[in-house]
PDB file with SEQRES, HELIX, SHEET and CRYST1 records, atoms N, CA, C and O in Angstrom:
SEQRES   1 A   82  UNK UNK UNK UNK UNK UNK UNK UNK UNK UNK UNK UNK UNK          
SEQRES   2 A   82  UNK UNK UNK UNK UNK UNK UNK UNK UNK UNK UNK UNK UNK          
SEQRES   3 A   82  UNK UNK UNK UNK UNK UNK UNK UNK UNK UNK UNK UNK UNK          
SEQRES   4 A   82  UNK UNK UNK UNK UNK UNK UNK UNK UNK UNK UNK UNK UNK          
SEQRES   5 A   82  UNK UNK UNK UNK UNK UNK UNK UNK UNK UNK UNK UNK UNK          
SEQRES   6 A   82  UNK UNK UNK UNK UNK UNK UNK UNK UNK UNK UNK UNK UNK          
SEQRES   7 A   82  UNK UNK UNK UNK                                              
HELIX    1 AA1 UNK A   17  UNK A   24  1                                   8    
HELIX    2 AA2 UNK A   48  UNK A   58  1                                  11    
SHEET    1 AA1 4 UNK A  29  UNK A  32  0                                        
SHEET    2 AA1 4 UNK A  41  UNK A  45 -1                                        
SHEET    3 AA1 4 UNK A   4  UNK A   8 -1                                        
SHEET    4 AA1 4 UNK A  69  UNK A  72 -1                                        
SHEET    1 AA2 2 UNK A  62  UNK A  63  0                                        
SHEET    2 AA2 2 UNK A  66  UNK A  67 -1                                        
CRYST1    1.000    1.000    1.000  90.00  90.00  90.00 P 1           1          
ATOM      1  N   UNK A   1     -96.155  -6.037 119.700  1.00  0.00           N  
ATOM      2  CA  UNK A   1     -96.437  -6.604 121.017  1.00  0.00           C  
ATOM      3  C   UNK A   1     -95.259  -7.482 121.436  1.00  0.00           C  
ATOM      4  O   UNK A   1     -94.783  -8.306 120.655  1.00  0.00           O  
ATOM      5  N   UNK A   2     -94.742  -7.282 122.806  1.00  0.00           N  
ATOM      6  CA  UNK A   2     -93.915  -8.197 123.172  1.00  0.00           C  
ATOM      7  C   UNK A   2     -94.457  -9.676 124.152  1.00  0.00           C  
ATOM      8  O   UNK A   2     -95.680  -9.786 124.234  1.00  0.00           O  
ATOM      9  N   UNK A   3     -93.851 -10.463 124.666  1.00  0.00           N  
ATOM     10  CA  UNK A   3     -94.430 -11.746 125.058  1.00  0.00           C  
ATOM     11  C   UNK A   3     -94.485 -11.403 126.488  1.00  0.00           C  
ATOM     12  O   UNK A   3     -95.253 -12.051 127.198  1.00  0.00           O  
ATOM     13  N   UNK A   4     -93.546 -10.175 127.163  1.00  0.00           N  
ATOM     14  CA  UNK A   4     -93.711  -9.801 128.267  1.00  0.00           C  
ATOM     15  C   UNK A   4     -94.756  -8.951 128.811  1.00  0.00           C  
ATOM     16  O   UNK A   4     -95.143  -7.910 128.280  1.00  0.00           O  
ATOM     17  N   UNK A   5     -95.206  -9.459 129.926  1.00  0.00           N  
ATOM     18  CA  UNK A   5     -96.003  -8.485 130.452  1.00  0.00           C  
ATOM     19  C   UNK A   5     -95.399  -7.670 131.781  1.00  0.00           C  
ATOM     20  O   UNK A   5     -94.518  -8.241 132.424  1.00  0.00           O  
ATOM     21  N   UNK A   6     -95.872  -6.296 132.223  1.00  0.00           N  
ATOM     22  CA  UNK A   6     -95.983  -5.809 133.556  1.00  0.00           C  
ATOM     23  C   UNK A   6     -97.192  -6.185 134.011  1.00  0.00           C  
ATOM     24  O   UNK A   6     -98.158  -6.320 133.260  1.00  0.00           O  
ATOM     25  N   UNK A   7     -97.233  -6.392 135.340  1.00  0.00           N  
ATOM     26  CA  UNK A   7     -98.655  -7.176 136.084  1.00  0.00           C  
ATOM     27  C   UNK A   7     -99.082  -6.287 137.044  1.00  0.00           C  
ATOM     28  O   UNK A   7     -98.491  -6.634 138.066  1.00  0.00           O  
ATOM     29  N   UNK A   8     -99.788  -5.317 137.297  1.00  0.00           N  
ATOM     30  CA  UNK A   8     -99.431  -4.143 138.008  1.00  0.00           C  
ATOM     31  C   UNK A   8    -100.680  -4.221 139.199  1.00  0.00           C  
ATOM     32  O   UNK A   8    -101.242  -5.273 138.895  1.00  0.00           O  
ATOM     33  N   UNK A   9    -101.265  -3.770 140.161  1.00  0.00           N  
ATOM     34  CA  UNK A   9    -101.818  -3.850 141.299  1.00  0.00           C  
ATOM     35  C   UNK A   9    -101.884  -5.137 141.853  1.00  0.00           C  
ATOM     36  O   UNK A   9    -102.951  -5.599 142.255  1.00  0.00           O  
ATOM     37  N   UNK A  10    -100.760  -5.785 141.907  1.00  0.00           N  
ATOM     38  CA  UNK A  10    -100.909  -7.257 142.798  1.00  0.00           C  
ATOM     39  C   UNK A  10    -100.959  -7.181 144.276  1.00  0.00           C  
ATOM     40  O   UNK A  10    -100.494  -6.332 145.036  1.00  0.00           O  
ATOM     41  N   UNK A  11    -101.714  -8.398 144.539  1.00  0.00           N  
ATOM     42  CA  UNK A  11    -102.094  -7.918 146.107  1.00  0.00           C  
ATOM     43  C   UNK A  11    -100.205  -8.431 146.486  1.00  0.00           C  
ATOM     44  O   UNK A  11     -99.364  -8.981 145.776  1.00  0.00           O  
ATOM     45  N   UNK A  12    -100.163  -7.949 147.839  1.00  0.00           N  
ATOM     46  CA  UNK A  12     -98.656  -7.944 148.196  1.00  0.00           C  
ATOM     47  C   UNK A  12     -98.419  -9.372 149.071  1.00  0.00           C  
ATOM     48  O   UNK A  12     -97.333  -9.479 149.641  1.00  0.00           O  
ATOM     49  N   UNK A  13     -99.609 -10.712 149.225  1.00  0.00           N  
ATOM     50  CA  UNK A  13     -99.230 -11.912 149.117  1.00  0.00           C  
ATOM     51  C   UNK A  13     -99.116 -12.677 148.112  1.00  0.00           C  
ATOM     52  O   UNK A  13     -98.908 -13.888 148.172  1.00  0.00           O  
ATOM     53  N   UNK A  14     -99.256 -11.969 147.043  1.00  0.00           N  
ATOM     54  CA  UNK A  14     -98.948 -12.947 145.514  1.00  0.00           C  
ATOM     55  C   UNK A  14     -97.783 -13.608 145.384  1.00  0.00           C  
ATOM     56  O   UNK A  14     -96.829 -12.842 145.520  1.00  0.00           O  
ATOM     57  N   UNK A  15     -97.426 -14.919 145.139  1.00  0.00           N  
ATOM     58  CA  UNK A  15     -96.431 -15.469 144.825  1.00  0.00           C  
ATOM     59  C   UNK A  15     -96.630 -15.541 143.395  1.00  0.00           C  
ATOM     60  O   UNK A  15     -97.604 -15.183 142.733  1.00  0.00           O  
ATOM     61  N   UNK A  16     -95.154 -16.251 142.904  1.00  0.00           N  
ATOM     62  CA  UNK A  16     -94.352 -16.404 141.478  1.00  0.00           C  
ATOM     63  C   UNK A  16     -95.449 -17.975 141.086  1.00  0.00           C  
ATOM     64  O   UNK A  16     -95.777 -18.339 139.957  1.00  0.00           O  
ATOM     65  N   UNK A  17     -95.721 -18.476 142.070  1.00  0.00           N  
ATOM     66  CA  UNK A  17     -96.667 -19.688 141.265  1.00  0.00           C  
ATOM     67  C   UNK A  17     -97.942 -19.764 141.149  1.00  0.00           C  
ATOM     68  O   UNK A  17     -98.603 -20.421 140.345  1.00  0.00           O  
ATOM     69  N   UNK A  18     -98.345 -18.926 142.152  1.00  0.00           N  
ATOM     70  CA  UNK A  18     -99.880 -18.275 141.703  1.00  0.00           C  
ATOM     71  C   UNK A  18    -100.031 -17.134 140.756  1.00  0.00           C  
ATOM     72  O   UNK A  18    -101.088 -16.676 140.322  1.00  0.00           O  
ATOM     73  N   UNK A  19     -98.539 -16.655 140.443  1.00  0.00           N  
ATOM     74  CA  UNK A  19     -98.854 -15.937 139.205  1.00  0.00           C  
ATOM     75  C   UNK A  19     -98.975 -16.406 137.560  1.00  0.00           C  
ATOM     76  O   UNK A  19     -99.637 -16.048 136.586  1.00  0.00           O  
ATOM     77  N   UNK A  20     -97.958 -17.397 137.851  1.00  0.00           N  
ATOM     78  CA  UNK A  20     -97.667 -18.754 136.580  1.00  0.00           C  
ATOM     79  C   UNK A  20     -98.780 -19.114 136.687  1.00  0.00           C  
ATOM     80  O   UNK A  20     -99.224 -19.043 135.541  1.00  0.00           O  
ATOM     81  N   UNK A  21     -99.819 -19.589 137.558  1.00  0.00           N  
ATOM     82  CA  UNK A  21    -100.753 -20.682 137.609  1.00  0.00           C  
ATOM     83  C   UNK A  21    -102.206 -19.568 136.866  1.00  0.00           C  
ATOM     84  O   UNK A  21    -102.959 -20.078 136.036  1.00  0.00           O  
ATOM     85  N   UNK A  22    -102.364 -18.369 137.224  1.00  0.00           N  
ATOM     86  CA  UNK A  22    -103.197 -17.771 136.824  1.00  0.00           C  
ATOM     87  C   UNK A  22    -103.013 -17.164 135.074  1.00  0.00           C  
ATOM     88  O   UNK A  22    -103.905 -16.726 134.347  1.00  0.00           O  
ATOM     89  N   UNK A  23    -101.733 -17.314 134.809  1.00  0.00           N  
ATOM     90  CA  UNK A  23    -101.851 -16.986 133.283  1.00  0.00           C  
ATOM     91  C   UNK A  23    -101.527 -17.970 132.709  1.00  0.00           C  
ATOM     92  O   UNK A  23    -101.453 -17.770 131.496  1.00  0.00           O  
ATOM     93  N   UNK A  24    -101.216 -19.283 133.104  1.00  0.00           N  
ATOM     94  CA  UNK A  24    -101.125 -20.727 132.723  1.00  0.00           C  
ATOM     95  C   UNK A  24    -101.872 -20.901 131.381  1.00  0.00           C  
ATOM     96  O   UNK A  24    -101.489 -20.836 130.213  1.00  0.00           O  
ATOM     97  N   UNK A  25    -103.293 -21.191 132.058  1.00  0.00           N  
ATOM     98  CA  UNK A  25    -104.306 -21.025 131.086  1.00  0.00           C  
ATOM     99  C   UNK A  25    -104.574 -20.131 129.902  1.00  0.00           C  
ATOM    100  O   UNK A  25    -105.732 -20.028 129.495  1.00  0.00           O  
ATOM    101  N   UNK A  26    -103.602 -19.488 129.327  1.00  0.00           N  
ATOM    102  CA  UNK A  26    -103.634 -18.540 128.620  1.00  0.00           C  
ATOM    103  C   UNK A  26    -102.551 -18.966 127.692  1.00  0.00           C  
ATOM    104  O   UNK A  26    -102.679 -18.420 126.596  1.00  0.00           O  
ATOM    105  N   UNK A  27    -101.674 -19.647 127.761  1.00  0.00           N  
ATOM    106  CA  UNK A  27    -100.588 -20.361 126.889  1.00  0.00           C  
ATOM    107  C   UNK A  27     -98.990 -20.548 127.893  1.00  0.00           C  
ATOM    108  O   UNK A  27     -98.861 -20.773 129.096  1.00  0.00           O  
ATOM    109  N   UNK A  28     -98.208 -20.396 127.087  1.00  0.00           N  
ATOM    110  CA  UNK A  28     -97.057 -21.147 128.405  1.00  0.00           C  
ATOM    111  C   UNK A  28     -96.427 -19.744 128.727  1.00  0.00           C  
ATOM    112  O   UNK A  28     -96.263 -18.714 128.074  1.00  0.00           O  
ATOM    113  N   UNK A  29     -96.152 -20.129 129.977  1.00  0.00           N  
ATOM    114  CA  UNK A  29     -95.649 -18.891 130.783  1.00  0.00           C  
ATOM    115  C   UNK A  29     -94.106 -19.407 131.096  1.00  0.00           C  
ATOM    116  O   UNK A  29     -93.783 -20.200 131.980  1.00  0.00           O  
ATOM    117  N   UNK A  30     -93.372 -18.852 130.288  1.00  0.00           N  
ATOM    118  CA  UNK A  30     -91.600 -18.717 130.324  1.00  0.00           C  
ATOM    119  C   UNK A  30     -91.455 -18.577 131.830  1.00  0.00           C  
ATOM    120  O   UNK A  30     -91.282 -19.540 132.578  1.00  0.00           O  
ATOM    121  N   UNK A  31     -91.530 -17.407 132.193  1.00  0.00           N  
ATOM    122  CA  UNK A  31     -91.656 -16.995 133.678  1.00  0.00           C  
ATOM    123  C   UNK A  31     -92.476 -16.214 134.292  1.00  0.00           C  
ATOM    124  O   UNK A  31     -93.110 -15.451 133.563  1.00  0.00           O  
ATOM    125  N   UNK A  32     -92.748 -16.136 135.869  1.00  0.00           N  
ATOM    126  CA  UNK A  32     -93.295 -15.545 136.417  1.00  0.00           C  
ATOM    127  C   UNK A  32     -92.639 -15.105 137.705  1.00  0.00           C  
ATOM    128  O   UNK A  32     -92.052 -15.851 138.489  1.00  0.00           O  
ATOM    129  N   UNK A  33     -92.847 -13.546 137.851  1.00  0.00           N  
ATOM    130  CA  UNK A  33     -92.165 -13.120 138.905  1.00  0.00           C  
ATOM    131  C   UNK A  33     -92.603 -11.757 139.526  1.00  0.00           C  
ATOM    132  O   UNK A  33     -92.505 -10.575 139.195  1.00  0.00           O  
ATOM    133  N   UNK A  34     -93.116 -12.433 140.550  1.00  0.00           N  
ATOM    134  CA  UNK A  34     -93.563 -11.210 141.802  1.00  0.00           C  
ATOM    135  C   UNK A  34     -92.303 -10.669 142.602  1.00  0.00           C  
ATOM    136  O   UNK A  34     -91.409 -11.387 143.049  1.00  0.00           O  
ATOM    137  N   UNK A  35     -92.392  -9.001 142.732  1.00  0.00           N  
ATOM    138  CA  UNK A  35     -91.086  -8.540 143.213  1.00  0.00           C  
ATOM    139  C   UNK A  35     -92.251  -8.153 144.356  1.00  0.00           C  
ATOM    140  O   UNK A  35     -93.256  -7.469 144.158  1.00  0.00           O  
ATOM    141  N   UNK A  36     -91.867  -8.730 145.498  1.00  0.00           N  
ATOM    142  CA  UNK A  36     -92.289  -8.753 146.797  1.00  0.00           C  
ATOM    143  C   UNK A  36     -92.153  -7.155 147.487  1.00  0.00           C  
ATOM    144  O   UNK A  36     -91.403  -6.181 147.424  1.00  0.00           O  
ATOM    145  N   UNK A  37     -93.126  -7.495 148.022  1.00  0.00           N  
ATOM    146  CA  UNK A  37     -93.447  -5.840 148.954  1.00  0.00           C  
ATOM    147  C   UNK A  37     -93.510  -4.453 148.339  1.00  0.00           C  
ATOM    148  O   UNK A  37     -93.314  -3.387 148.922  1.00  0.00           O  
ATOM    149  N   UNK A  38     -93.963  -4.737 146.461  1.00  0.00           N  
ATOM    150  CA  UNK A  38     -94.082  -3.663 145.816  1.00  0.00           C  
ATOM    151  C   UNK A  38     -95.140  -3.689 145.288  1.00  0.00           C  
ATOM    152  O   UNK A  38     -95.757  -2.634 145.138  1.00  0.00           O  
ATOM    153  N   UNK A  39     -95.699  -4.993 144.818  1.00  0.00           N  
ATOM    154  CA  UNK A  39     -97.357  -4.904 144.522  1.00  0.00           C  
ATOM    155  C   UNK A  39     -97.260  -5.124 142.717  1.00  0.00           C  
ATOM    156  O   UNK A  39     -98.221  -4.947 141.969  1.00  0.00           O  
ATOM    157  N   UNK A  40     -95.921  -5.530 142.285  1.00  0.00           N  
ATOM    158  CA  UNK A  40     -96.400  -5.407 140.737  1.00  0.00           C  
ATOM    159  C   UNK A  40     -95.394  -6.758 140.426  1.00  0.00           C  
ATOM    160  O   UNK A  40     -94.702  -7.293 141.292  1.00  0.00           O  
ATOM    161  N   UNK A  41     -95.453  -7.092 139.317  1.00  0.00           N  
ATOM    162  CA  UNK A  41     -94.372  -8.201 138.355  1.00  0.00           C  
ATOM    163  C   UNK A  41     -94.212  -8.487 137.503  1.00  0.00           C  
ATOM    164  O   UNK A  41     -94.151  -7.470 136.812  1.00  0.00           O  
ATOM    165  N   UNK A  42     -94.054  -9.413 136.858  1.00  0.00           N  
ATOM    166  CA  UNK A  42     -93.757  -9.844 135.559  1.00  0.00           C  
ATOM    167  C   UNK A  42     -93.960 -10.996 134.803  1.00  0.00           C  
ATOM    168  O   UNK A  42     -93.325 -11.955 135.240  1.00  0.00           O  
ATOM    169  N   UNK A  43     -94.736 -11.257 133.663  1.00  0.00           N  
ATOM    170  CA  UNK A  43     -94.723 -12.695 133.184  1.00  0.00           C  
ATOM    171  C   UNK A  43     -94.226 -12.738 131.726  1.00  0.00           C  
ATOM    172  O   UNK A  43     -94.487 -11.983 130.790  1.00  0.00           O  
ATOM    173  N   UNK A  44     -93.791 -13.340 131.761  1.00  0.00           N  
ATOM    174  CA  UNK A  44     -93.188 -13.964 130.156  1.00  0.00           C  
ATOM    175  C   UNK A  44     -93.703 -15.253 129.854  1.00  0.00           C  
ATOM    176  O   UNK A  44     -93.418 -16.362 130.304  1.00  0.00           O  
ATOM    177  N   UNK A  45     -94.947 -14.679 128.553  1.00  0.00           N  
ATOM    178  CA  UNK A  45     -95.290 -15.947 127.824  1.00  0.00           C  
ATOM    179  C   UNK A  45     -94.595 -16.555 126.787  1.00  0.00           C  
ATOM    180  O   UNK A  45     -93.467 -16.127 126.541  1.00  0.00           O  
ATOM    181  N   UNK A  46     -95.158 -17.688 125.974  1.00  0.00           N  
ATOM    182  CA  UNK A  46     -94.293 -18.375 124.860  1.00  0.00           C  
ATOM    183  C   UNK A  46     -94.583 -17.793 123.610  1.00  0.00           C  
ATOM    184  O   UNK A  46     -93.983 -18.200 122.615  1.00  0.00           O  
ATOM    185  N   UNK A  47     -95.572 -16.734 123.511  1.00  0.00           N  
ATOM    186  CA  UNK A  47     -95.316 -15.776 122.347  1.00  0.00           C  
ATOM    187  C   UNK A  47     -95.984 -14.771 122.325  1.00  0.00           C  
ATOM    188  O   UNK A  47     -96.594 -14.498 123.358  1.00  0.00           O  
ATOM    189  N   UNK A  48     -96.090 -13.992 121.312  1.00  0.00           N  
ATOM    190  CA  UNK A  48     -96.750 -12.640 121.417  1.00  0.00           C  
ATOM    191  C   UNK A  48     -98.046 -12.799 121.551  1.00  0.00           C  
ATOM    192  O   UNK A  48     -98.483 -11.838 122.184  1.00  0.00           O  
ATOM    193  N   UNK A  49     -98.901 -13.560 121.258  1.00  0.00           N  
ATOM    194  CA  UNK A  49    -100.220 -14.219 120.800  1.00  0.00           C  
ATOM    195  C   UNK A  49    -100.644 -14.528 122.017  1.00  0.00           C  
ATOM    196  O   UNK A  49    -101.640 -14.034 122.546  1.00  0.00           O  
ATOM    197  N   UNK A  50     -99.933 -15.328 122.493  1.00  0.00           N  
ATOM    198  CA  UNK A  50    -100.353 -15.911 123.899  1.00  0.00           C  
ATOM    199  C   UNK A  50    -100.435 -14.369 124.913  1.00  0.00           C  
ATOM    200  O   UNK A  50    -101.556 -14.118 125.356  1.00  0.00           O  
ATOM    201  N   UNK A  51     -99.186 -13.279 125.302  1.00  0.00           N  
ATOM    202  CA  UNK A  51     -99.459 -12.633 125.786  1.00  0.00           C  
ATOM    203  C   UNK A  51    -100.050 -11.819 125.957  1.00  0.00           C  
ATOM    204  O   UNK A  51    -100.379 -11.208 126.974  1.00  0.00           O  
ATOM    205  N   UNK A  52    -100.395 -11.657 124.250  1.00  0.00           N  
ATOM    206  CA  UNK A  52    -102.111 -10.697 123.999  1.00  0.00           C  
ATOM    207  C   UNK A  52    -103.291 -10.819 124.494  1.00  0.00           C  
ATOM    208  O   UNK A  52    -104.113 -10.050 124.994  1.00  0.00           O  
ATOM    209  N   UNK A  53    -103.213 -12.288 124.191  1.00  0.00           N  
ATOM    210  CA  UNK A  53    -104.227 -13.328 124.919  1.00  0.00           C  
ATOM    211  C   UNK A  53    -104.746 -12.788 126.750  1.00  0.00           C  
ATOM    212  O   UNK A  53    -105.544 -12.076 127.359  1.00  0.00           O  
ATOM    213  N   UNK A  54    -103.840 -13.552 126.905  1.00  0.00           N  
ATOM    214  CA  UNK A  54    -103.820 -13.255 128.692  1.00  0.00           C  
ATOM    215  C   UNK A  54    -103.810 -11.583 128.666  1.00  0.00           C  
ATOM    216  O   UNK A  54    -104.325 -11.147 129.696  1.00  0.00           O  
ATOM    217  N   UNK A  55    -103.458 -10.773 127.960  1.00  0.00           N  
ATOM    218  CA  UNK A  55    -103.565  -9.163 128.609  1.00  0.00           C  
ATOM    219  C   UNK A  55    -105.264  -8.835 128.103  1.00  0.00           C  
ATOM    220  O   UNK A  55    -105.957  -7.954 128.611  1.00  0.00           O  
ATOM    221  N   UNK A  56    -105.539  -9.411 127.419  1.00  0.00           N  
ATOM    222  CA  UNK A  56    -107.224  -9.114 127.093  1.00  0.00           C  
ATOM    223  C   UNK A  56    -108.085  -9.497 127.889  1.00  0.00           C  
ATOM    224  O   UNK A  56    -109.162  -8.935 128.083  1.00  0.00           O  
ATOM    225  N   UNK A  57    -107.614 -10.676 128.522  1.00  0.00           N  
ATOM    226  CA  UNK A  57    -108.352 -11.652 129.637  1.00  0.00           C  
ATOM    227  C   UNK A  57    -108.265 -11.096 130.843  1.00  0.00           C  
ATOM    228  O   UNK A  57    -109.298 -11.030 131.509  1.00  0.00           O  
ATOM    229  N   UNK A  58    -107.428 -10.748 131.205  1.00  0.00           N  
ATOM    230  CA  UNK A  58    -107.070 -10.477 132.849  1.00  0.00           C  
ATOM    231  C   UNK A  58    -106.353  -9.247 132.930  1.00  0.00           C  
ATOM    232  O   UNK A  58    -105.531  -9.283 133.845  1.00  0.00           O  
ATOM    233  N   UNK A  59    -106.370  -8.232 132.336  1.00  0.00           N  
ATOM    234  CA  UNK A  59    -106.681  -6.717 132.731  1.00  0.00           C  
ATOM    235  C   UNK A  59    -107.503  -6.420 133.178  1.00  0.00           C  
ATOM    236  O   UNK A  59    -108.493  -6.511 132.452  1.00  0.00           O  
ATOM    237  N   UNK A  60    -107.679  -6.049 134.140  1.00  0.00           N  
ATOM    238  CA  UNK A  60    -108.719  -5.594 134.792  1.00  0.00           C  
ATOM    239  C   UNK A  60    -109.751  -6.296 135.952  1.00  0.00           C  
ATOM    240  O   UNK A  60    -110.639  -5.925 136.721  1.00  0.00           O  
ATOM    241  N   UNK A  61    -109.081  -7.498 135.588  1.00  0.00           N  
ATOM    242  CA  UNK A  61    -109.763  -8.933 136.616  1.00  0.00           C  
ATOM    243  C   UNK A  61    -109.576  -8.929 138.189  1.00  0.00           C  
ATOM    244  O   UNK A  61    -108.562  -8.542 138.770  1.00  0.00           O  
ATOM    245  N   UNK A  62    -110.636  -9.385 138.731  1.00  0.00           N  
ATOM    246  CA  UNK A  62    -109.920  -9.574 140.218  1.00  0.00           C  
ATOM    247  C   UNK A  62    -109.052 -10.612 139.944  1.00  0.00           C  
ATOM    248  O   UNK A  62    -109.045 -11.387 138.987  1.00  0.00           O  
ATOM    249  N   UNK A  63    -108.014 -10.500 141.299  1.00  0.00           N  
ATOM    250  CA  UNK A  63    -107.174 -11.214 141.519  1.00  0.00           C  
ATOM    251  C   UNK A  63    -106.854 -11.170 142.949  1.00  0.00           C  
ATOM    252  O   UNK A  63    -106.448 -10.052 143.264  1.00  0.00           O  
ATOM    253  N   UNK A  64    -106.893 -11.941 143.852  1.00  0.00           N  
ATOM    254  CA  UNK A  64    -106.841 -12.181 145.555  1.00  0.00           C  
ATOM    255  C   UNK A  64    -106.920 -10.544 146.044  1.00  0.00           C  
ATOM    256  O   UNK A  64    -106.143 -10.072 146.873  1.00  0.00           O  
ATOM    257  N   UNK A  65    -108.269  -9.582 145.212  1.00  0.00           N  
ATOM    258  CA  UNK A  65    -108.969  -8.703 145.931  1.00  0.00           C  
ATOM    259  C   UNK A  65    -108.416  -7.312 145.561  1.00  0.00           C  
ATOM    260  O   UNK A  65    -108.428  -6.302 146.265  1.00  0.00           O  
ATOM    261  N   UNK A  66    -107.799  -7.503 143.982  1.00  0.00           N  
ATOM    262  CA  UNK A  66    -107.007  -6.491 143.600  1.00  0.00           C  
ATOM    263  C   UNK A  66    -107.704  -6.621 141.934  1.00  0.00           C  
ATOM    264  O   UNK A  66    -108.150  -7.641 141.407  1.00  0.00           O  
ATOM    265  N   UNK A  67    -107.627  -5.414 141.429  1.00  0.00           N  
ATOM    266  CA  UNK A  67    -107.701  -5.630 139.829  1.00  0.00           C  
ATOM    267  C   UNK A  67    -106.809  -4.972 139.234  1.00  0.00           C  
ATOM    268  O   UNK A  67    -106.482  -3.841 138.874  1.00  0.00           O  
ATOM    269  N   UNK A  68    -106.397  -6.469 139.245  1.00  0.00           N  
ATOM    270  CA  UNK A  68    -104.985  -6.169 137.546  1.00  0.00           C  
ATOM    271  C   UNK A  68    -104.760  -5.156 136.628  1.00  0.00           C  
ATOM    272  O   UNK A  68    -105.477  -5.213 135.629  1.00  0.00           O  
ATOM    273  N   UNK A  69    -104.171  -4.479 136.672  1.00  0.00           N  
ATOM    274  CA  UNK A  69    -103.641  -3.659 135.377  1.00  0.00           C  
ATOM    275  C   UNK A  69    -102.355  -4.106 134.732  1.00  0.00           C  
ATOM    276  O   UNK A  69    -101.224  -3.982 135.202  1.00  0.00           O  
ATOM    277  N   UNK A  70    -102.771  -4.753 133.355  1.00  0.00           N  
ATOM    278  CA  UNK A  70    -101.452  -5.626 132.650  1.00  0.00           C  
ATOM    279  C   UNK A  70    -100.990  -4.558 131.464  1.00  0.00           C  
ATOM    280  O   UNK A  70    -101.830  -3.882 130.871  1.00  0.00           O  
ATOM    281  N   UNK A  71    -100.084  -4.506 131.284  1.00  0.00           N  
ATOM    282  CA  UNK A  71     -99.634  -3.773 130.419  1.00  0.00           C  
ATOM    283  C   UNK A  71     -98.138  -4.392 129.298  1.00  0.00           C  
ATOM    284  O   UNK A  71     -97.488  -5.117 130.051  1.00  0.00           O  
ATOM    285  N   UNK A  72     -97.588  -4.368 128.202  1.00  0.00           N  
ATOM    286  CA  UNK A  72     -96.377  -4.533 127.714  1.00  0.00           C  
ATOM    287  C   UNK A  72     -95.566  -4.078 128.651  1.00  0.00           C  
ATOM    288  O   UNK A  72     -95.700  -2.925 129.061  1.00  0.00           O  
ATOM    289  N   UNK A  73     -94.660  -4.858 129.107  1.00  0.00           N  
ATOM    290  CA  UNK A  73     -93.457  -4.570 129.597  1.00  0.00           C  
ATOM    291  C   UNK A  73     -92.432  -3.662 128.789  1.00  0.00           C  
ATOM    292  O   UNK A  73     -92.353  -3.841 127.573  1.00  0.00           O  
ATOM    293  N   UNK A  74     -91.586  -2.625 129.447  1.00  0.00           N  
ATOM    294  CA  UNK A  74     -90.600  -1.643 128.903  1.00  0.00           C  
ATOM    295  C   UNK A  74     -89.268  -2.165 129.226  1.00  0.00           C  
ATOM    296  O   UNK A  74     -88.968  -2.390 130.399  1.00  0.00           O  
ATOM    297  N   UNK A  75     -88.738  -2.299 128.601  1.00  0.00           N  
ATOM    298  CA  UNK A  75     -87.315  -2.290 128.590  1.00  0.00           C  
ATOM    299  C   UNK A  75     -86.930  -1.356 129.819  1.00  0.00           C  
ATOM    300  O   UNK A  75     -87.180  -0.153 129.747  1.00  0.00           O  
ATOM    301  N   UNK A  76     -86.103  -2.099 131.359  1.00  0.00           N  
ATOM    302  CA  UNK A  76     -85.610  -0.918 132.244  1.00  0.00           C  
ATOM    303  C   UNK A  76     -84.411  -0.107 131.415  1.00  0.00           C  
ATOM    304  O   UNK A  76     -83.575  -0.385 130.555  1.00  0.00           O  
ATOM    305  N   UNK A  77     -84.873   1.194 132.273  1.00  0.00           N  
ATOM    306  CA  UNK A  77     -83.881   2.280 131.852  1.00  0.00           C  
ATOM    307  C   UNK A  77     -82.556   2.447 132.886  1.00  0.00           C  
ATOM    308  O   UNK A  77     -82.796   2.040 134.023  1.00  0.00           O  
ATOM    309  N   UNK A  78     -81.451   2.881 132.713  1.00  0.00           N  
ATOM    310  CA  UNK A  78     -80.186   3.072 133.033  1.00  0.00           C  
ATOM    311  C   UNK A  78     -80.678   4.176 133.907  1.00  0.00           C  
ATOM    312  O   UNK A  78     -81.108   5.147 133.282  1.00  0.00           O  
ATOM    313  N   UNK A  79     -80.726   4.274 135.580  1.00  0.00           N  
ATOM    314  CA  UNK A  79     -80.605   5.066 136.320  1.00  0.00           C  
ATOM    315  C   UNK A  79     -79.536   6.261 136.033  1.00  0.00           C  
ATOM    316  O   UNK A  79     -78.415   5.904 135.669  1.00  0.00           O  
ATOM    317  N   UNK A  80     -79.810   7.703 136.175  1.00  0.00           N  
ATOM    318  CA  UNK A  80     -78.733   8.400 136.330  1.00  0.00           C  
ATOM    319  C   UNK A  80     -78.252   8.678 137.949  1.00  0.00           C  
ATOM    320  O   UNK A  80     -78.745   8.571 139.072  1.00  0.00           O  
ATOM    321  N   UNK A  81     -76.854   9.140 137.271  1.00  0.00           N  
ATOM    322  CA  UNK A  81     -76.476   9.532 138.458  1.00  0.00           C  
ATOM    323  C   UNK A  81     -76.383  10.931 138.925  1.00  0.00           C  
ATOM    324  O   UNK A  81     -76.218  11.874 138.151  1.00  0.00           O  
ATOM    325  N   UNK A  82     -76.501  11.054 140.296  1.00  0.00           N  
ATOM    326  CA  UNK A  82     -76.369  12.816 140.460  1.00  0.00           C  
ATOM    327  C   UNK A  82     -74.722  13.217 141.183  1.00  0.00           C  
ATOM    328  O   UNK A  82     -74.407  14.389 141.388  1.00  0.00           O  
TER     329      UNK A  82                                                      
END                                                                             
């Protein structure tokens, strides 16, 4: 397990501190980051434990009228070129 998560059906007014603030409670959140006008993001907790934590809790949860699908984050891949 990594400490990162993907945060996936976010409603598309979610901010970066209502995303920190909602996995807060779950242990410390390194960062949080909504990529605007796509509906998904990213949190980085302070360890694997903690992010297990919060992905057991709030998968699947409402969230401002959306339910979460959290998943381990992937390493991005190197676009090809054509």
């Amino acid at each position: 397990m990594t400490s990162r998560l993907y945060i996936g059906n976010l409603s598309y007014s979610a901010t970066n501190d209502e995303l920190r603030e909602l996995f807060a409670s779950y242990g410390n959140v390194k960062d949080a980051k909504v990529i605007q006008g796509r509906g998904f993001g990213f949190v980085e907790m302070g360890s694997d434990d903690e992010a297990k934590k919060a992905m057991e809790a709030l998968n699947g949860k409402d969230f401002k009228g959306r339910s979460l699908k959290i998943d381990e984050a992937r390493e991005s891949q190197p676009r090809r070129r054509f």
